[in-house]
N, C-alpha and C positions, 0 to 999 in steps of 0.2 A: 799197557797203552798209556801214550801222555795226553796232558790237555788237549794241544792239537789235535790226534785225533780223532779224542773224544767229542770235539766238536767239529767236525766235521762227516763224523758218521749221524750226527744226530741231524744235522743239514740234508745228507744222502737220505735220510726213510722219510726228511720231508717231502723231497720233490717226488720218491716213490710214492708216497701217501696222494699226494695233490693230482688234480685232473689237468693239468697245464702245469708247465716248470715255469719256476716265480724268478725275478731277478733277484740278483745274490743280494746280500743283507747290507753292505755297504750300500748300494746305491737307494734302498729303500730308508735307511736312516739321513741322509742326504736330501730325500726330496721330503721327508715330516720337518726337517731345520726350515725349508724356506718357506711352507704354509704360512705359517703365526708369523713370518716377518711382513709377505702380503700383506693379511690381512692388518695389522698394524698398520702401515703403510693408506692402507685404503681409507680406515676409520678416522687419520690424523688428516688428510684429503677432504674427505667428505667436513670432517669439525671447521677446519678452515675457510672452504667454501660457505658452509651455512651459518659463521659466524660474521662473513663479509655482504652475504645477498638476504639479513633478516629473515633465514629462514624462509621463505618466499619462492615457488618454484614459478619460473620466470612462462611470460604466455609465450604460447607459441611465436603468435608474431617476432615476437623477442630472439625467441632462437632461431625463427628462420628467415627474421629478416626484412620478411615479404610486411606488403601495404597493400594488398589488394580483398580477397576474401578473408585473408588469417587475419587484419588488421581489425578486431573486434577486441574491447571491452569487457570480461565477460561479469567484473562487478557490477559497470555502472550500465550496461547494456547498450553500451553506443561505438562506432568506431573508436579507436584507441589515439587515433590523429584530432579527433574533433570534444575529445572526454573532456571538460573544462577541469573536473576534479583531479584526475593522473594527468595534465597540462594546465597548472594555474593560470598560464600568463594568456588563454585564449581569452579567458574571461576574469582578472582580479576579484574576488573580494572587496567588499568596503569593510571600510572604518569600522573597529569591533569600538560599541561604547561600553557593554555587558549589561548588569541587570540595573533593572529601573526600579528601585524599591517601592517610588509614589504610585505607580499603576503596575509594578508584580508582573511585566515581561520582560524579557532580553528584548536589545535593539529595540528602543521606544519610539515609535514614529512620532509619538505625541513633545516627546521632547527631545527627539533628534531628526524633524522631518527628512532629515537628508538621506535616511536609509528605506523611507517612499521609492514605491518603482513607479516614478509619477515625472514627467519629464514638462514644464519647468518643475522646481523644488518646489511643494507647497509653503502653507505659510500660515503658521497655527497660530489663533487668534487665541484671544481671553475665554470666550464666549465657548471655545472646545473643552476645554483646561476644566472650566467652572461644570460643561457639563460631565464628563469624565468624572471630577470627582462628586457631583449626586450621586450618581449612580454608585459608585462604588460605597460612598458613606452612607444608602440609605439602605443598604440590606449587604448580607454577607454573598458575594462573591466565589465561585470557585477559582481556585488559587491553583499556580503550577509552581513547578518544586524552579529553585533558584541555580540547581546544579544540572537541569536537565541541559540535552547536548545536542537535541533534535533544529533547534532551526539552524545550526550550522551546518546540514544539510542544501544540496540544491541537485531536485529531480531532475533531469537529460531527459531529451524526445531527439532521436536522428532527424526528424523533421516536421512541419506541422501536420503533414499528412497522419505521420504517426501516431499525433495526441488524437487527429478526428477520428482513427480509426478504430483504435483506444475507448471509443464511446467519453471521450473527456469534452464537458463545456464550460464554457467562464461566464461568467457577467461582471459588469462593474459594480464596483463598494461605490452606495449610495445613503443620500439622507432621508429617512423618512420618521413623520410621527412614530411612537411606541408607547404602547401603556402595559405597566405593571399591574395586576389586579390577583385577587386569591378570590375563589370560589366556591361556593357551595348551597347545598338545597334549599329553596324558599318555598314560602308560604304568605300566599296573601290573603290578609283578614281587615276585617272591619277596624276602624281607627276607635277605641275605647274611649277613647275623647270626647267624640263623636257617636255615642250611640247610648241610647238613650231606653231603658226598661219602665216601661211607665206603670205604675200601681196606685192602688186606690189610697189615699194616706188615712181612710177608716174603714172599717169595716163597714158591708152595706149592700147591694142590691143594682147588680148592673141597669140603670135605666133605657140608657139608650147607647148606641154605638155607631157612629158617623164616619167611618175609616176602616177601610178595607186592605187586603195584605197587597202592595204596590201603589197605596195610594199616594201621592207628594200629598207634603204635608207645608205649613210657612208658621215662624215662629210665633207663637202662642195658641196656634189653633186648636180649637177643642177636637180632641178624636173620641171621646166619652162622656156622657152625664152617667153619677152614682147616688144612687138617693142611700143616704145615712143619716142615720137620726143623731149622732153626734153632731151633724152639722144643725140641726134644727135647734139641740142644747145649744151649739157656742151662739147662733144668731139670737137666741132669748135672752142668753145671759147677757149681752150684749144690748141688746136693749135694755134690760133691766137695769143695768149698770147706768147707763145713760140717762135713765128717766130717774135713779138714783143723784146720779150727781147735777142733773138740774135742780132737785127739790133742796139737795144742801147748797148751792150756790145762790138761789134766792133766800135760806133763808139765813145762810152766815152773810148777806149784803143789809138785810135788814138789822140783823144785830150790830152790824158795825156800825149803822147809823146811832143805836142808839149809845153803842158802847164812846162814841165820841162825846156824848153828853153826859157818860157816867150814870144812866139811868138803870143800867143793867151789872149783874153782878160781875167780876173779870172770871169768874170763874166758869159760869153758863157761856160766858163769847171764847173763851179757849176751845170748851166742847165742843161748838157750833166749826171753830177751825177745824179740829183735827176730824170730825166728820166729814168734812168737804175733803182733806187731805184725804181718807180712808173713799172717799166715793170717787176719787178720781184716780188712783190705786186699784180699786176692783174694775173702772172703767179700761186700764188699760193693761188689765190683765184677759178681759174680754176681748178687747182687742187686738191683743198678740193670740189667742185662740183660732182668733179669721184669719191672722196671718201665715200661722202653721201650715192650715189646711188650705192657704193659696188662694185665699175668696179677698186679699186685700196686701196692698202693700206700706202700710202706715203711711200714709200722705194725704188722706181723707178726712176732712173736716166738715161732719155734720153738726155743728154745735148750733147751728140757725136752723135747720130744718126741723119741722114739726114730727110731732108725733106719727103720722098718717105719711107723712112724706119719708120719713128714717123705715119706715115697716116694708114701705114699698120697696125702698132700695137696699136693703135684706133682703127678701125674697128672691131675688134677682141677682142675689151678688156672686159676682164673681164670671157669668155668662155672658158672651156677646153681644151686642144685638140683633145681630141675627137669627139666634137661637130664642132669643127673650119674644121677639116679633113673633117667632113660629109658637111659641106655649102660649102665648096671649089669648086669652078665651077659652082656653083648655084647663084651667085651674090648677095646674099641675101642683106640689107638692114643694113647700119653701125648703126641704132638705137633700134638695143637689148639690153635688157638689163637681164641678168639669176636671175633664183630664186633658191638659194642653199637653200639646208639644215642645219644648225645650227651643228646639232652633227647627229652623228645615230641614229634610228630609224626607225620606221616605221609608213608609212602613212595608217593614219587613218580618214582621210577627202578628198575627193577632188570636187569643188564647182567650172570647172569651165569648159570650152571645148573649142579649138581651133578657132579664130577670134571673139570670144568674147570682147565685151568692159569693162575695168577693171580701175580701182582706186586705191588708198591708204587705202579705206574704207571696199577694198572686200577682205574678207579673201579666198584665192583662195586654199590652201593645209593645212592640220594639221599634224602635224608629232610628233610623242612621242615616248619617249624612256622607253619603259616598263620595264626593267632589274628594275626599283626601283618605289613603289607604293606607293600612301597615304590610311594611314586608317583612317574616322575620326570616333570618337566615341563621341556619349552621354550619359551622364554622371549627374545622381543628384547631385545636388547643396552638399548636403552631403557628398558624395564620392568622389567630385571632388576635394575638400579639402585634401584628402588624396596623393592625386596624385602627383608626380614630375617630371621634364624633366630627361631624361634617364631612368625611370624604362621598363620594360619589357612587351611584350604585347603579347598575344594567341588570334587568331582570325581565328575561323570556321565560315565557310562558311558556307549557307544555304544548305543541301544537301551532304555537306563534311564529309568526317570523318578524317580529318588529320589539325592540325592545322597549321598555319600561324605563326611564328614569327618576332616581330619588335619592338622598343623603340619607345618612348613618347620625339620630339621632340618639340611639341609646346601645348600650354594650353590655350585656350581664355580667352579675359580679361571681355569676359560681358556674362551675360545671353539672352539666346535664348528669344524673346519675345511670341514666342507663347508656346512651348514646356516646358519651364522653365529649362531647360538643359544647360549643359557647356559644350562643342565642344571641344576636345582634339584629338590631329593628330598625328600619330606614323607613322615612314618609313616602309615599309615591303618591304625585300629582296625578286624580282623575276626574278633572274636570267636564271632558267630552264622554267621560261614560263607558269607555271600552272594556277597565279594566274587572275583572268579578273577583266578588269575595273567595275565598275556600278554593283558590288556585294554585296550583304548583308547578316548579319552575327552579332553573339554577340563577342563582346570584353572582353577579362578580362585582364586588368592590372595588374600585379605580385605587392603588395605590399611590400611583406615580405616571406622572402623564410626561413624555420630553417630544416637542414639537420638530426637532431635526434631530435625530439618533443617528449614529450609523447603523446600518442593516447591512447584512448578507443573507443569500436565501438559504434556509432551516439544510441543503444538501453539501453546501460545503462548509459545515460545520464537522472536524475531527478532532479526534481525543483519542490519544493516546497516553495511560497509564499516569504519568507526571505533569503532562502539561497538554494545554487545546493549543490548537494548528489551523491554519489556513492555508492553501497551498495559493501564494502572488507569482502569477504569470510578470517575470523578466519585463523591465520597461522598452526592451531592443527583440523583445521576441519575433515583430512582426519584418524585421528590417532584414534584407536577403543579406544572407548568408552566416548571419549570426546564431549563437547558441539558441536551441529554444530550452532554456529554464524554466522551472516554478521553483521558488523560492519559498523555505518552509519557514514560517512566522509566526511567532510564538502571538497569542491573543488572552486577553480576557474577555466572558461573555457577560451580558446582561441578561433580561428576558425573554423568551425565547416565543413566537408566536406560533400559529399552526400554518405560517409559510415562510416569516422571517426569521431572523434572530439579531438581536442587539448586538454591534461589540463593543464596549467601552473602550477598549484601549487595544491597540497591536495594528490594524490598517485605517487607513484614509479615504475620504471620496473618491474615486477615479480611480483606483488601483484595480487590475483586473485579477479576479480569483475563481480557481476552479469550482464547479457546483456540480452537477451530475457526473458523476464516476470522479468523483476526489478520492474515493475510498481507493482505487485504483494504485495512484497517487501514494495512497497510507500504506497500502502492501509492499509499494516499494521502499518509502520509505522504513520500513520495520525490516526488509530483507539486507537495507544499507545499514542500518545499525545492528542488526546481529551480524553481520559480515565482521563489522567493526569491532564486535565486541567478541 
């Protein structure tokens, strides 16, 4: 048998084999040649197209034409005829200026007011400029990144029906007061200045006690007599001294008499000096003893009064006359010694009761003068930093609704070892009485006070990742038939209140910005940028 047909019998037990006869073997190698040139074909098609249309499959409207229901958007969500962003020329673009390094946003209204959606152009004064940079130079700033890409966005509404339905509201950028402050827990105490521990400055024997716990008191008043027999020693020695140094002063005048006539030796009239020197020495060393103990202020000169008249006014020294009047007849005991008061006040301690034994050690009366209080406040390590002597202080009270005001006159130099806190004291004025000792309360220290700030309210404040946002309602929003825009605008913020928020820098008075359902606003814009990205 030859090749032929040997292949051909092998053909014949196929189609015996098989359940249906196959076409002959020609035409099946015939139609495997033109698959793989198709499909070539198709693939070198397909690369040409999607090298010409971006890769990009076109929207339907595109393919079929239609402007009626197909003519939809389905990036930017708006019909595809009214899209400003896929139709720039509905709505241009302004002037790109880019980043403003002195205030840290793109497109700086502050120093390019013409990109305001404020219709006439404003018109930025010295007085903005100066305030912009306090704010930014008296405390650190959050910062947005220089390469962020968000305000060259602009949100689409089909209509304003759409943003109310949306739950989206606006109010206008306005001026108002803003104060910077840091806060934290206070405590109000008695002014240490002002309070006064009163003790016996000898040991001795409560006599009497005139002063009760609330009593006012006016400065020097006695609130105690203490009978101590130190005081009875310093009044003797005191006289003794006294009646010492009269008897050497008449009798060093007589030697001098004579020592001018040389009748006496020089040696006997030196003695007769340095005696009178030594008695007027021990005189005022008795003297400074009354002083110690508060019964005299060295300005008393009994050098003329007698014997019987100096005894008298010992006895008495040191007590009022009003006190001296009421012991008159009662023969009381010359070793009193009174316990005045320092300034006015009122007593706020008293620790002790009549024939009691007393010391130098026992605080017997406390007396303060409330008209001026201490506040002290702590303070994070952080905020404390901020702080200075004189600024300004607000402190409610627990329970109060009225604040407290006072200055920051001291600052501690160490940290609190348990608490990790810094201790700062401010005066508070309480002259009508209101405020009580051993109160507690939060503090805020006034940092920075700016009388026209810009504000927007604390809702449309947004932040997103690299940089904060405002969403500015278009200046032509309101005008029929034009685009309704919000314009996304890069800001920096200041302080932030519990209804406003400062913006140093990115919008102007009068410009309108969204505040309730911004966040709205922010999903869309974060769905336009990962689209984009």
């Amino acid at each position: 048998m030859n090749e032929s047909q040997s292949h051909t019998t092998v053909l014949d037990q196929t189609e015996t084999l098989g359940s249906q006869p196959r076409e002959p073997r020609q035409s099946l190698l015939g139609r495997r040649t033109l698959s793989p040139l198709l499909l070539f074909i198709g693939i070198g098609g397909l690369l040409f197209w999607g090298h010409h249309s971006g890769w990009t499959i076109p929207k339907l409207s595109a393919l079929t034409g239609a402007k009626g229901q197909n003519d939809w958007c389905d990036q930017h969500g708006v019909p595809e005829s009214q899209c400003v962003e896929c139709n720039p020329a509905l709505l241009p673009k302004q002037k790109v200026f880019g980043w403003c390094k002195l205030h840290g946003i793109h497109e700086c209204p502050l120093c390019h007011p013409e990109v305001a959606e404020i219709d006439p152009q404003p018109r930025i004064a010295a007085l903005d400029l100066e305030r912009a940079n306090r704010a930014l130079t008296f405390s650190e700033r959050a910062e947005n990144n220089s390469k962020c890409k968000l305000h060259e966005h602009r949100i689409q509404f089909i209509s304003q029906e759409a943003v109310e339905k949306a739950g989206i509201e606006v109010e206008p950028v306005w001026n108002a007061p803003v104060t910077e402050a840091v806060t934290g827990n206070g405590e109000i105490t008695y002014d240490q200045t002002r309070t006064a521990r009163l003790s016996s400055r000898v040991p001795g024997t409560l006599f009497r006690a005139f002063k009760q716990i609330g009593d006012r008191v006016q400065e020097g008043e006695v609130v105690a007599l203490v009978d101590a027999t130190d005081v009875g020693r310093a009044k003797s020695e005191y006289l003794q001294t006294q009646a010492q140094l009269r008897l050497k002063t008449k009798n060093f005048e007589a030697l001098q008499r004579f020592h001018a006539t040389k009748n006496i030796p020089e040696v006997e009239f030196r003695e007769a000096e340095t005696g009178l020197s030594e008695a007027r020495i021990r005189l005022m060393t008795a003297q400074q003893s009354l002083i110690n103990l508060g019964l005299m202020d060295g300005t008393e000169d009994w050098s003329l009064a007698s014997d019987d008249q100096l005894a008298t006014r010992l006895r008495f020294l040191g007590l009022p006359k009003t006190i001296v009047e009421a012991l008159e007849g009662k023969r009381p005991t010359g070793n009193l010694l009174p316990i005045a008061a320092p300034f006015a006040g009122i007593v706020v301690a008293r620790d002790v009761v009549a024939g009691e034994v007393v010391d130098n050690a026992k605080v017997l009366f406390v007396v303060v003068d409330p008209r001026q209080l201490w506040l002290n406040i702590d303070l994070r390590l952080e905020d404390a930093r901020k702080v200075r002597i004189g600024q300004k202080v607000h402190f409610r009270a627990d329970g109060n609704s009225e604040d407290a005001l006072g200055s920051i006159n001291w600052i501690s130099t160490e940290v609190d070892h348990k608490t990790r806190t810094i201790k700062v004291r401010a005066l508070l004025d309480n002259g009508d009485g209101h405020l009580l000792a051993n109160t507690f309360g939060i503090g805020r220290i006034v940092l920075r006070e700016e009388k026209s700030a810009v504000v927007v309210p604390n809702d449309a404040v947004q932040s997103e990742g690299c940089c904060h946002v405002l969403f500015v309602r278009d200046r032509s929003f309101l005008k029929e038939g034009s685009p309704k825009i919000f314009h996304v605008r890069e800001v920096r913020f200041g302080v932030k209140g519990e209804q406003n928020t400062e913006v140093v820098a990115g919008v102007l008075p009068g410009e309108i910005v969204a505040t309730r359902g911004s966040g709205i606003l922010r999903a869309e814009l974060l769905k336009h940028n990962l689209g984009e990205g």
